[in-house]
C-alpha positions, -999 to +999 in steps of 0.1 A: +437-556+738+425-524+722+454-497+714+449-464+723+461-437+693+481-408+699+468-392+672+432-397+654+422-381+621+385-380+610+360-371+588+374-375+555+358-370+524+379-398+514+414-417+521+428-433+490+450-466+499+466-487+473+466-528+476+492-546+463+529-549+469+549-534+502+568-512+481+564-482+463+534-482+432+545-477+397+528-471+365+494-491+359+498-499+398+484-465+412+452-472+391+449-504+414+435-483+449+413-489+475+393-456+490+376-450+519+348-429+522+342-408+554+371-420+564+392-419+595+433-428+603+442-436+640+482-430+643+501-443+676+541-435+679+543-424+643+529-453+631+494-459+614+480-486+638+440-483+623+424-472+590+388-474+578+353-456+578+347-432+605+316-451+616+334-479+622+357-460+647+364-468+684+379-436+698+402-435+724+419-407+743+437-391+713+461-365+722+453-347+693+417-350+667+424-329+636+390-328+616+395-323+583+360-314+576+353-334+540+384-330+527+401-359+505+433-379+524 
């Protein structure tokens, strides 16, 4: 079954994730990221339940879609 986001944010220039550890990055760690061009974040009860490209998107009814017109995430 398919959750549906509260909130879903798109068109991204970019959204920089790190791999690694569940824990905060330090030192050479930050060099170790993952971005994601044209990206888009789907967010349900505060808590990030999606996150990849924006054509790879299956929108739901979103209370809210802030565009963020090419900007970097």
């Amino acid at each position: 079954m398919q959750q549906t986001a509260d909130v879903i944010i798109k068109n991204s220039s970019q959204i920089v994730t790190f791999k690694g550890p569940e824990r905060g990055r330090i030192r050479e760690e930050m060099a170790d990221n993952a971005p994601i061009k044209n990206g888009a974040i789907a967010i349900k009860e505060g808590k990030i339940i999606w996150i990849g490209p924006n054509d790879k998107l299956t929108e739901n009814i979103a209370k809210s879609l802030p565009n963020l017109m090419n900007r970097v995430l």
